[in-house]
C-alpha positions, 0 to 999 in steps of 0.5 A: 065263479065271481063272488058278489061284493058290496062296496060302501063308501057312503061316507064320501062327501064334497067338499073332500080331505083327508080320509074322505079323499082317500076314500075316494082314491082307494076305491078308484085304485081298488076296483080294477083289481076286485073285477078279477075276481067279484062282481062288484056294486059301490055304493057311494055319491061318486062313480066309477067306470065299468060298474053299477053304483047305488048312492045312497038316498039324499036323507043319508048324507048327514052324519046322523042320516049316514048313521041310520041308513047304513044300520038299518038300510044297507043290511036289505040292500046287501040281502037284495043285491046277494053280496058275499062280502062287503067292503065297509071304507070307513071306521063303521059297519052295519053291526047286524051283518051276517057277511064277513066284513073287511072294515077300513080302520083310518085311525081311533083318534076319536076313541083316545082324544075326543077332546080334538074331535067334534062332539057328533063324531066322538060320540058317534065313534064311540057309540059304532067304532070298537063294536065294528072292529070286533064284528069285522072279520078284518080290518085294513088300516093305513099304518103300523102305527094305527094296527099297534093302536087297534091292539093296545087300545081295543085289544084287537089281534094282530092276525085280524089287522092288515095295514095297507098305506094309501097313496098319492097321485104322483102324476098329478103333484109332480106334472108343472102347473102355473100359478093363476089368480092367487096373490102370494109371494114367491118363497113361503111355508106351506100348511095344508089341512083343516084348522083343527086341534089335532093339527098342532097349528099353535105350534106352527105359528110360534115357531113362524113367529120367532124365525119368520124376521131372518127366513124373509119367508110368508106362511101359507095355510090352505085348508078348511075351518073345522071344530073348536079353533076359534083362537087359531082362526082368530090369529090367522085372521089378525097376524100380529107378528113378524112375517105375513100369514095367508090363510087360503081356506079350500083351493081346488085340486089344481090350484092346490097342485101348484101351491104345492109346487111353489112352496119352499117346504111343507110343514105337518106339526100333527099331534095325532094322525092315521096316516098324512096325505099331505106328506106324500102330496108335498113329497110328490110335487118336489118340495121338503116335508117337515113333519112332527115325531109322530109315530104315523107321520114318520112311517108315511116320511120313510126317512124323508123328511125332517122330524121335529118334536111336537112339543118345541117350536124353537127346534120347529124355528130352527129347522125353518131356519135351516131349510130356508137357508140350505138350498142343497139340504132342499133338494136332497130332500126334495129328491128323497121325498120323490121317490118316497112318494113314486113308491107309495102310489094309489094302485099299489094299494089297490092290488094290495086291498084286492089281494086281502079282499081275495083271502077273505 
């Protein structure tokens, strides 16, 4: 008999990225896999086809209203819906929950670097995060890297860490769309993420600075403003250096898309991540990927991009430099970033979750 599953990923919110997109997707991935053997119910400010979702009240989708809601609320509509089992997409869980919980654990960096996270979400973390963790009979993160975090930090068990990577769209990256409505040049840098300190863009802009004269190349930045980055948004506003910069704020899927595709590399400086998208996004629509030596971005690579420190922008300008001017070194990586991304797709991670999800 198919078991009852709850599937909570209330944390969804527009305008999505980063874990709230993979969100979105895991569950979108997962949930034709799940219908084999439960009976599903998502709670969530989305839907899917051929299931009955819930979301949650209008109140619930501040931070702070999410926060009541899922400890206070969602204990009675687990009772009132008979689930067995609940799905908890992301980092917290109701600690008052007698059902064994899978917990999505995307990464603790609010736990270790508070200082490169808003004030509401440290405390928040740090309040429901290790607490979660340790009621959770499992919990699913998206790299290697994180499960080694989980131990070292938290002293977790292996035993109690599935790591699963999320995926990409590869059809969407990889399919041709034009460029419309945008004014941008025709070879340039591309970054893609909020302007936020964990996001190293400081380092970016001195290493465009010192190459930016020879590459004849623009940088492009696409994400939202975020938390305590007024200086970064301030000399992206007012580039007084070499080369021209083009800060995009948020684009829309397919403009993204053909962003993406036109760019001569994508460049990812992280000081810290859980996994990022934006590696497999990039690799999928064909272009090179470099990427800081962060333990998580070269496991999401996989060999396939080109690593740098991310501490030296001068060895950051010299791999602009070298990509700008190698067009085979481009298209070897192009090719291996391609597979790269084929292999680590959305529905694999949902067949993965479901198997877990089953041997709970």
């Amino acid at each position: 008999m198919a078991r009852n599953l709850v599937i909570d990923a209330s944390v969804y919110r527009e305008p999505a990225s980063g874990v709230h997109l993979a969100v979105r997707h895991g569950v979108q991935a997962e949930i034709p896999c799940v219908k084999k053997s439960f009976e599903p119910l998502l709670l969530a400010n989305f839907s899917v086809p051929g299931i009955e979702c819930v979301p949650p009240p209008s109140w619930a989708k501040s931070a702070a209203g999410r926060i009541v809601w899922q400890q206070f609320v969602l204990p009675g509509l687990l009772k009132h819906h008979g689930a067995e089992i609940l799905h908890a997409q992301a980092y917290t869980m109701p600690l008052n929950c007698p059902l064994p919980v899978l917990l999505n654990v995307h990464d603790i960096i609010a736990l270790e670097h508070p200082k490169w996270c808003s004030w509401q979400n440290a405390c928040h973390m740090r309040a429901l995060l290790p607490a979660s963790i340790r009621r959770a009979e499992k919990c699913l993160v998206p790299t290697r890297h994180v499960a080694e975090r989980l131990h070292k930090v938290l002293g977790i068990p292996f035993r109690k860490i599935e790591s699963v990577p999320w995926g990409v769209d590869f059809r969407r990256f990889s399919t041709p769309v034009p460029m419309k409505d945008l004014q941008l040049p025709g070879e340039y840098f591309l970054f893609v993420g909020n302007i936020e300190p964990k996001k190293n863009l400081d380092l970016l802009l001195q290493a465009y600075a010192s190459c930016a004269g020879r590459s004849h190349l623009a940088l492009v930045i696409v994400g939202r403003a975020g938390w305590k980055c007024r200086d970064t948004l301030q000399a992206l506003r007012h580039w007084r250096g070499p080369g021209k910069i083009y800060w995009m704020g948020r684009l829309p899927d397919q403009t993204l898309t053909a962003v993406y595709q036109q760019a001569t590399a994508l460049i990812m400086p992280s000081l810290e991540e859980g996994f990022g998208l934006p590696v497999l996004e990039a690799m999928a629509a064909g272009i090179p990927v470099l990427h800081s030596r962060h333990p998580a971005l070269i496991e999401v690579a996989g060999g396939a991009g080109l690593p740098f420190s991310q501490n030296d922008n001068d060895e950051l300008a010299r791999l602009m430099l070298k990509i700008s001017e190698n067009p085979g070194l481009r298209n070897e990586l192009a090719r291996a970033g391609r597979n790269r991304a084929h292999f680590l797709s959305w529905e694999r991670y949902g067949r993965l979750a479901a198997q877990i999800l089953c041997n709970m």
